[in-house]
Structure formats: C-alpha cells, structure tokens
C-alpha positions in Angstrom: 139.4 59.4 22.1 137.1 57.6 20.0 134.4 60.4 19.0 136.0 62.2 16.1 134.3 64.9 17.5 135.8 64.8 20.6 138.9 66.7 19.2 138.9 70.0 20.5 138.2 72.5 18.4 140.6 74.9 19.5 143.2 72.2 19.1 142.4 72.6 15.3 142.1 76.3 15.4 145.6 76.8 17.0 147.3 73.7 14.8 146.4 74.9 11.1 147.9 78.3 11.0 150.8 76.8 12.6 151.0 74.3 9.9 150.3 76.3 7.1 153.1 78.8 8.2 155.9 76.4 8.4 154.6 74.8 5.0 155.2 78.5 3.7 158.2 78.9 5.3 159.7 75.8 3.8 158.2 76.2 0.0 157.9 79.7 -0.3 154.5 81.8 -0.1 154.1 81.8 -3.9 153.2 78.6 -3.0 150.0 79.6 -0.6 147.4 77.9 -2.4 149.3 74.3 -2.3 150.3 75.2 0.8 147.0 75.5 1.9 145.1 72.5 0.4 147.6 70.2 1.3 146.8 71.7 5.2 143.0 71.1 4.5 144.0 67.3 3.1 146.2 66.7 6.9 143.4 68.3 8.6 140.8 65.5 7.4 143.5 62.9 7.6 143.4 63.6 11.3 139.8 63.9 12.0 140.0 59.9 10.6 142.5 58.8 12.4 143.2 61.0 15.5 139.7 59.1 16.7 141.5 56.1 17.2 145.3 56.6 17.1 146.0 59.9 19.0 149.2 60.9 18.0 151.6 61.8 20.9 152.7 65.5 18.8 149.9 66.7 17.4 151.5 69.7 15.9 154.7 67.5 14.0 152.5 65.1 13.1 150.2 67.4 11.3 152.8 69.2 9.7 154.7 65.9 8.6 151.4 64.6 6.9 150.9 68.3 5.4 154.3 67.9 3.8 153.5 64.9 2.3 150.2 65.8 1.0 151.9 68.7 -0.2 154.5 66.8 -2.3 151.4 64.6 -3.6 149.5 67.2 -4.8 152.9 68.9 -6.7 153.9 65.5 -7.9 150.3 65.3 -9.6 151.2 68.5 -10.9 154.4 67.8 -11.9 153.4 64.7 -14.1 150.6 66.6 -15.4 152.7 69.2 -16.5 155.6 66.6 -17.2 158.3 68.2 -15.0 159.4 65.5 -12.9 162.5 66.8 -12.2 160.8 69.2 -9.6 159.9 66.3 -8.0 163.7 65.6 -6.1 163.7 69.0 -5.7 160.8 69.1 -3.5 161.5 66.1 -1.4 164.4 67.3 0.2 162.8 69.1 2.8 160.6 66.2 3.5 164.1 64.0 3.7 166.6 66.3 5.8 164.1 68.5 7.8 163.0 67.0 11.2 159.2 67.9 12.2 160.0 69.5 15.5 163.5 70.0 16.3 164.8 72.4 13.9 161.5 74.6 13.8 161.0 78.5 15.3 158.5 78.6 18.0 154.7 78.1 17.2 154.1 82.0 18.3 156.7 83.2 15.4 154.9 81.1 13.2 151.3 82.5 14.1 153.0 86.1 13.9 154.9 85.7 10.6 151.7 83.8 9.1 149.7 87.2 10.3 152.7 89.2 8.9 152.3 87.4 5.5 148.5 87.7 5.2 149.0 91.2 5.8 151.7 91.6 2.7 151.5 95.3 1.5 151.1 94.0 -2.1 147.6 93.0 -1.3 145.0 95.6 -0.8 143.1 95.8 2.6 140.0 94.1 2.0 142.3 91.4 0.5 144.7 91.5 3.9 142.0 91.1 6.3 139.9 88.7 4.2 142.7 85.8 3.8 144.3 86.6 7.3 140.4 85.7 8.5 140.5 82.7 7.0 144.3 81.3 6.8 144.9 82.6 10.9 141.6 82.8 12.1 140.0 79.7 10.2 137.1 81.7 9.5 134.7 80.6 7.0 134.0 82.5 3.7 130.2 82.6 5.2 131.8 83.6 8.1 133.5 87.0 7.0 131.1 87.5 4.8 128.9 88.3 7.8 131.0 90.3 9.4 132.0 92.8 6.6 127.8 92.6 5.2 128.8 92.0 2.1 128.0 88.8 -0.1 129.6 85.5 0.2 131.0 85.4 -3.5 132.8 88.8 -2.8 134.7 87.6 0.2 135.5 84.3 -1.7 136.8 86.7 -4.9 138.7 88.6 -2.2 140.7 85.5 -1.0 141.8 84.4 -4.3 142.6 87.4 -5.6 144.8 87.8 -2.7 146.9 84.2 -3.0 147.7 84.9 -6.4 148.9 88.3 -5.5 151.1 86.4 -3.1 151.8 83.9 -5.7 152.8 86.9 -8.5 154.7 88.6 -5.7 157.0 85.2 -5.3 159.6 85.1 -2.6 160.0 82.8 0.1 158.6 83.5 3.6 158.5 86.8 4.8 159.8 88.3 7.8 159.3 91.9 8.3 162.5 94.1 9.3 159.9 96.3 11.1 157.5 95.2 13.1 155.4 98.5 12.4 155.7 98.0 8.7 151.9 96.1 8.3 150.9 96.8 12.3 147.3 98.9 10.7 146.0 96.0 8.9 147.2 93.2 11.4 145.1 95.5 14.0 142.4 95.7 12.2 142.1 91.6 11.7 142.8 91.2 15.5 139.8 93.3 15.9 137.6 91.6 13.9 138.8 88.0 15.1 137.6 89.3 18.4 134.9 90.9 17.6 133.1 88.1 15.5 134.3 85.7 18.7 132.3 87.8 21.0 129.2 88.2 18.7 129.2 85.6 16.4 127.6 86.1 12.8 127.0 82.7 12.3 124.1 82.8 15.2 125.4 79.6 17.0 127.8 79.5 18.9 126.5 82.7 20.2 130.1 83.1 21.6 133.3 81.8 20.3 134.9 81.3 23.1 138.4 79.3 21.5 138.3 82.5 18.6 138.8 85.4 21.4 141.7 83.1 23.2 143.6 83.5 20.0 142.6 86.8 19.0 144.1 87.5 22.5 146.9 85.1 22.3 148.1 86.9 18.7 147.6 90.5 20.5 150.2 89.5 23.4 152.5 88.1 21.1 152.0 90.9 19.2 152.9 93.1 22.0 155.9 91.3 23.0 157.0 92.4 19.5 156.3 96.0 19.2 156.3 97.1 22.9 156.4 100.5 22.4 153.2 100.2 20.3 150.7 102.6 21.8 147.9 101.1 19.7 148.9 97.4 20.1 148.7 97.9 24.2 145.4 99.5 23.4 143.9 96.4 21.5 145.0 94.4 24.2 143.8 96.0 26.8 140.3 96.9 25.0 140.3 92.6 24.2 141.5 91.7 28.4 138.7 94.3 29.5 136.1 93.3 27.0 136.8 89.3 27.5 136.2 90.4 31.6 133.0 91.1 31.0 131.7 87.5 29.8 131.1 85.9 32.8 128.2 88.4 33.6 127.1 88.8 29.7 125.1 85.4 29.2 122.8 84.5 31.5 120.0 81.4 31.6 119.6 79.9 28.6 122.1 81.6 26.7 120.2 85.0 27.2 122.6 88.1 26.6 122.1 90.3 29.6 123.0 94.2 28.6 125.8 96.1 30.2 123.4 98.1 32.6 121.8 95.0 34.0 125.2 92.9 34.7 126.5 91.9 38.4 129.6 93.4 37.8 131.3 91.3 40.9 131.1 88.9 38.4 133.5 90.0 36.4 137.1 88.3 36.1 138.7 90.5 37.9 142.2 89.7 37.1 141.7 90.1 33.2 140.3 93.8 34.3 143.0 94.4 36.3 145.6 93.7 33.8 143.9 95.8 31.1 144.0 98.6 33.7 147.0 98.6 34.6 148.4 98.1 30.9 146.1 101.4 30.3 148.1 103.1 33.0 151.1 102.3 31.7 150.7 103.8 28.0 147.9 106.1 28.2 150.0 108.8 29.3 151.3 111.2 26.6 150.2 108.7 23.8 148.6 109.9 21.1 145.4 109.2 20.6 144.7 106.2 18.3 141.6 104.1 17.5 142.2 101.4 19.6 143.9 103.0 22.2 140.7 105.3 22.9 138.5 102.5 22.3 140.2 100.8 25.1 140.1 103.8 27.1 136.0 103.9 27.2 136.0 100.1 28.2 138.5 101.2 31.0 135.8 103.6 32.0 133.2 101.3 32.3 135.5 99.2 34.0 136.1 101.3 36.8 132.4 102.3 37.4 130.5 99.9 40.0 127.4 100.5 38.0 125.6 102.3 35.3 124.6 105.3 37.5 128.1 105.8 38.3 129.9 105.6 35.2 131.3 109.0 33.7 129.1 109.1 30.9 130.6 112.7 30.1 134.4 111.1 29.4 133.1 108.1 27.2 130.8 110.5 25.4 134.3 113.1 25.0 135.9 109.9 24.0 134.0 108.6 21.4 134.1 112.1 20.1 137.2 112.3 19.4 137.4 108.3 18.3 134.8 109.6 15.5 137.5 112.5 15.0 140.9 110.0 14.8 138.8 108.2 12.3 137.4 110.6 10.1 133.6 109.6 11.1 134.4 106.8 8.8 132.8 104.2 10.9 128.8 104.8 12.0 128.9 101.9 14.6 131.3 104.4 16.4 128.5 107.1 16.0 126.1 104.6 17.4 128.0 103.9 20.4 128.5 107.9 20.9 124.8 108.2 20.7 123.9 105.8 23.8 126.9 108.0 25.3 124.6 110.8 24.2 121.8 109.6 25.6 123.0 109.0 29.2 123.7 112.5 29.5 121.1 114.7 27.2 117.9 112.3 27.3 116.3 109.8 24.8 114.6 112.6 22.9 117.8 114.2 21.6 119.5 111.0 21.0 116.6 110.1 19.0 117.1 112.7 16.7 120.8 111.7 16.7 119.6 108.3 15.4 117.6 109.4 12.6 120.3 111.5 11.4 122.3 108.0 11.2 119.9 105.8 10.1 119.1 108.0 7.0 122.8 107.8 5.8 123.4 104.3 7.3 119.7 102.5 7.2 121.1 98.8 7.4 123.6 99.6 9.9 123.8 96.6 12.2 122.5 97.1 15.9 120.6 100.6 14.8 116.9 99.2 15.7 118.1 97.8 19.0 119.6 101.0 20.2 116.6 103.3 18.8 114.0 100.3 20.4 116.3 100.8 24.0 115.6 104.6 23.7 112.0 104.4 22.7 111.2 101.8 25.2 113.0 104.4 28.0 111.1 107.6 26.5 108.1 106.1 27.3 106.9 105.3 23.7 106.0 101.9 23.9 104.5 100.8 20.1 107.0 102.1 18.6 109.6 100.8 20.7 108.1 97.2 20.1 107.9 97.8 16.4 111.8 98.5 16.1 112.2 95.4 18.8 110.7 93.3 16.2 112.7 95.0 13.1 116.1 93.9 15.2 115.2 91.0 15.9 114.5 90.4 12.4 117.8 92.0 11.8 120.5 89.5 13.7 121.3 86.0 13.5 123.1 85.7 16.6 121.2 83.4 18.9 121.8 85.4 22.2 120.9 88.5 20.6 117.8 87.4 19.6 116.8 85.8 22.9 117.9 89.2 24.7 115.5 91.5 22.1 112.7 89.0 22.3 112.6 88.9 26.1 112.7 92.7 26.2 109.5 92.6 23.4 107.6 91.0 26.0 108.5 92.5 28.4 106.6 95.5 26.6 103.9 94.0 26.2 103.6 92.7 30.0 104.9 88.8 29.7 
C-alpha cells in the first residue's frame, strides 16, 4: 500500500459511521459534534499513515486514534475553559475499554448510529440531512443536490440538528421499538440509494460502494423489524433496482434506458431474491410507499421486454402510490405519466406533462420525459429543443451522454 489513494473508499465509507457510533456510545450523543471532529481528525491520520503502515484492524485502530483525538480536543477545551478536572473523567474509557473486545457488532452500531440521526427531537429535514452525512458520508454539496435546495441550507440543517442532539443530552440511544423512527430511517435509505444510483455530483456517474451500504443498512434493517411490510419493500425495490446495473451503462459510461437493455444481463440472483421477498409480504399488506414502489420494479422484473410488460398494473400502481402519498411527490406523477403513455399514447401524456410542469417547472427529469414523448410523437424540433433543455438540466455524467446521444440521433448523427 503505498498510494494513499489506494485505500478503498468503501473501506472509509463503512469505518467512520462505525467509529463515530461507538465514540457516541461511549461519551454520550450530546457529545456529536466532538464526536465527530475527532472522527474527521482519525480519518486524516489514516490517510497519512495507513499509506505506509497498514494497520492489521483497521476498524480498532481508527476508533483508538478517534478516542484520543477526542480527549485532545476536550482537553483543549477543558484548559480553555479551566476545568481540568473533566479531564480524568474522560480518560477512563480510553484506559479500561479495549478497542475490539468488549464492543457490539459493527451492524448494531451502523443501526443505532441510523437510529440516533433519526432522534424524534429533530425535525425531518434535520433527520435525513445529518443521517446523510454522519451514516452515508455524504457531502453538504452532496445533499444539497439531492433535496435542490442551496448548499448553506443543508449545512444550517446539520447544525441545527447536533445541537438539538446536544440540548436533548443523554447517552446513546437505543430504541425499545424498532418502529418508533422506521418513516424517517426509510426515507434516508431511499435517498442513500437513490443518489448511489444517479449521482448529483456528475462523476462518479454511479456510486457503486454508496448502494452496497444503502443495501447493507436495509438487510440489517430487516433482520430487526421482520414483520415490516415497508422495510421488505425497500429491500426488495433496492435488490431489484441494483439488478438492473449490469445492463444500465454501456460504452463509455453511456446510460442505456430501460426499453433498450439486454435484460439477460441482469443479475439474476439479486432479482430473484427481490421476487421472492415480494412474494412473501405482498400478500394482505397494506399498501405502503415503498412496498408498491417495489411492486412496479417487480413488474418490470418479470417482463422479458418492454412490449410485454403490464403497463396497465404499474400505471394502477403508481395510482395508487400517488394516492398513499397524498400526490405529495411529482416525480411519482412523472413516473405515472410514462405509465400513461405506454397505454393511451404520447399525445395524452403530453398534456399530462404540461399539467405538471406548470405546478412543478424545475422538477428534475421533466424535459427528458417530455423530449422521449415528443421524439416518439413524431415532433422532432421540439423534441430536440427539450433534449437540449435536459441536458442543460443534469450534472450526472451518464445522463448527459445518454440525452446527447439521443439529440443526435434526431438530427441524423
């Protein structure tokens, strides 16, 4: 190992939350934003030395420099303040706690890290915002992209959120019931797996170490709250969704659409799994946003190709999705459109579109859709003006390639 860049990055992404939990665990998550920065300092401390001194636990190493750093940056505090007698106090875990031996598993700590970010004294922006970055090690930038909204927002949202924790006090959570903060701790999964699959950033266009955890945290997740209905359902919508990667980039990074993949390349084993959960809790569930969501991917997933899919059940389905919640979310509308369109031509779905875009104009994804149906009806300036209006419109590298290959396509190259 002597490239520091040669650590993997999913090492990094699976050791810091890790980390950051047992630091909370053992001083308390009043003490998040210590906790934190004394992560970041054992974080850089290994990108120097890991290079050229691998250590053979990564994990208790990390978290016995974090603890250290940690008492640093409290001792500096301490003297500041002139309370030195917090110092002793403080050391003892460092002195009488072994790095690995006594410690809960690394998946109770991922869960109970989630858990925490999802405390019910912070509102939900706040929730998903710091679980993003704390679990996920998403960026401010990051988030920022995926909720639209500007940078300084997301980074107000974070610290408003750690000194909530640290005004709530208390040591480190564990929930009697595992249902208590489920909503919120869907809702992050979700967007941890859906900003792996499409990043915001542009490049990587795929994060492919982001969706292992996303996925990792939703089996752990439903190891812990089997009888979940929705938790099977964002499982399986993540196992059938991550099936379809093989066939979704092709040369040169380009994205290649749902109706032009070679569907034998899909991993067929993540498909069947995702099936079969389906199968298991679909009957006599009520239905729930992820659960149906998961449902319409299983649709697609039993279809050999476009011509054959039952465009009349994921149309029904994202009806009633829009229904469960509350017409809340337009990309949901969107999706129910291109359902439309399959079964009542471009022309009708067109209207549909405009009906959106006029309550929803920046709506991500709106141009490409209305370009896709313009291009099918036949209406081929148009079409290339809204290609150029989405490419315009997304940073994602793949995406772009994908659009600009279908603008010239228009145009004969």
């Amino acid at each position: 190992m002597n490239d520091p860049t040669a650590v993997d990055e999913g090492l990094w992404r699976e050791l810091a939350p890790q980390t950051l939990a047992r630091l909370l665990r053992t001083y308390g998550s009043d003490q998040f934003d210590l906790c934190e920065d004394a992560v970041q300092d054992a974080l850089l401390d290994a990108h120097r030395q890991w290079a050229t001194e691998p250590p053979r636990d990564p994990q208790a190493w990390l978290t016995a420099t974090a603890r250290r750093r940690y008492v640093d940056r409290v001792r500096r505090d301490v003297r500041r303040r002139d309370r030195e007698g917090h110092v002793s106090m403080l050391q003892a875990p460092l002195d009488h706690e072994p790095a690995t031996s006594d410690q809960p598993a690394a998946t109770d700590d991922a869960l109970r890290l989630l858990q925490l970010c999802c405390h019910p004294e912070l509102p939900r922006s706040g929730q998903v915002a710091l679980t993003l970055r704390a679990v996920a090690g998403l960026t401010t930038a990051q988030i920022a992209n995926a909720y639209q909204v500007p940078e300084a927002t997301i980074a107000q949202r974070i610290t408003r959120a750690k000194r909530r924790l640290t005004e709530a006090g208390g040591g480190f959570p564990r929930p009697t019931d595992v249902d208590e903060r489920m909503a919120p701790v869907l809702d992050v999964l979700y967007v941890m797996f859906t900003e792996a699959h499409h990043t915001t950033s542009g490049a990587p266009a795929r994060d492919a170490d982001l969706a292992a955890e996303a996925i990792h945290l939703a089996r752990l997740l439903r190891r812990a709250a089997p009888e979940s209905t929705e938790v099977a359902g964002i499982l399986a919508l993540m196992l059938l969704t991550e099936a379809r990667h093989p066939a979704r980039v092709g040369s040169r990074g380009r994205l290649i659409p749902l109706d032009e993949q070679d569907r034998t390349n899909w991993d067929r084993n993540l498909v069947d799994e995702g099936l079969e959960l389906l199968d298991t809790v679909t009957p006599g569930a009520t239905p729930g946003a992820y659960l149906l969501q998961a449902c319409i991917a299983g649709v697609h997933a039993r279809a050999s190709d476009t011509e054959s899919t039952d465009w009349q059940e994921i149309h029904a389905l994202y009806t009633v999705l829009e229904h469960t919640t509350g017409g809340r979310n337009p990309t949901i509308t969107l999706n129910r459109i291109v359902a439309q369109a399959m079964l009542q031509g471009n022309d009708r779905a067109l209207a549909a579109l405009d009906e959106l875009s006029s309550a929803h104009p920046d709506l991500a994804r709106l141009d490409a859709v209305r370009a896709h149906l313009l291009e099918r009806a036949g209406r081929i300036d148009e079409a290339g003006a809204a290609y150029q209006r989405a490419i315009k419109a997304t940073l994602n590298v793949a995406e772009q390639r994908h659009l600009r290959d279908r603008l010239r396509r228009l145009s004969g190259g």
